[in-house]
C-alpha positions as CSV (number, residue, x, y, z in Angstrom):
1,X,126.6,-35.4,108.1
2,X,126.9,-32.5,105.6
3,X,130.7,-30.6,105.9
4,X,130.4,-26.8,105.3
5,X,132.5,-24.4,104.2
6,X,132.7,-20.8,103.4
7,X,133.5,-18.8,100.3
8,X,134.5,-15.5,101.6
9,X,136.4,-15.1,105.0
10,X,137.5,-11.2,105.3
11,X,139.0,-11.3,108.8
12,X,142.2,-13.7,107.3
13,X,142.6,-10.7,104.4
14,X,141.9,-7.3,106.0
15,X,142.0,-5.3,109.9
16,X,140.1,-2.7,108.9
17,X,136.3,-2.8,109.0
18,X,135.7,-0.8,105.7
19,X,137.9,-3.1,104.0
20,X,136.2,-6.2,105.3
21,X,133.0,-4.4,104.6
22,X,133.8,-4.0,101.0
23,X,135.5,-7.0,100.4
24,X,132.5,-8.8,101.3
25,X,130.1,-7.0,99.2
26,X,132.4,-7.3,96.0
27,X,132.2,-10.8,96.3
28,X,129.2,-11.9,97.8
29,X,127.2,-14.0,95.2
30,X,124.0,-16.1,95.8
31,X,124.7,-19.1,97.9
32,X,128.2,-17.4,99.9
33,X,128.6,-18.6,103.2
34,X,130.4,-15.6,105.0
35,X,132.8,-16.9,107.9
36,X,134.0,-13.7,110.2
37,X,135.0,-13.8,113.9
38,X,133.2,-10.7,115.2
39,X,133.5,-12.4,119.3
40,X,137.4,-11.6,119.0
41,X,138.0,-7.7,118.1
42,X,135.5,-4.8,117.3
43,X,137.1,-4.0,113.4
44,X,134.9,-7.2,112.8
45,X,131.7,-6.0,115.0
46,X,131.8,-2.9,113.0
47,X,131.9,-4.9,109.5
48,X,129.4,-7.1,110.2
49,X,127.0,-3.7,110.8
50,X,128.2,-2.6,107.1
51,X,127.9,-6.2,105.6
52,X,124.4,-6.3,106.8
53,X,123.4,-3.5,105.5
54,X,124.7,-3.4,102.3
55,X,123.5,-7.0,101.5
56,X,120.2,-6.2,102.7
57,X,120.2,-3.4,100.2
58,X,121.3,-5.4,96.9
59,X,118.2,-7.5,98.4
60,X,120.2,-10.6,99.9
61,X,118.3,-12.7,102.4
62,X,120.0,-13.9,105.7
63,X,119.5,-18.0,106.4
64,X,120.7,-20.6,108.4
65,X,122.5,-23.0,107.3
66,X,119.9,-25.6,107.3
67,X,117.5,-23.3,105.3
68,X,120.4,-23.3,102.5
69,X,120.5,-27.0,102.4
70,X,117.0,-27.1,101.6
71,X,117.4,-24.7,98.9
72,X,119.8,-26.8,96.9
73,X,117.9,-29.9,97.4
């Protein structure tokens, strides 16, 4: 069994959806694993619409966890 953690978390740091949004694409790097609770108030559900596409426009790819295990294999 594999234990997995994240790298960035910006719902521990920030309320505000910009600044989780920009947080996250500071720091993002090749490999982050991105942990957000968007199921427990909308600041996060607005982020995640601004992390998604601003990663998908520096040309990140989105994967599953599995996926990225086989990567680094």
């Amino acid at each position: 069994m594999d234990t997995i953690t994240w790298n960035l978390e910006p719902d521990t740091y920030f309320d505000k959806a910009k600044d989780k949004e920009k947080y996250v694409l500071e720091n993002i790097e090749p490999g982050s694993i991105i942990l957000m609770h968007p199921m427990y108030n909308e600041e996060s559900i607005d982020a995640l619409k601004g992390i998604i596409t601003g990663l998908k426009e520096k040309g990140y790819e989105f994967l599953t966890i599995d996926e990225l295990l086989k990567l680094e294999k």
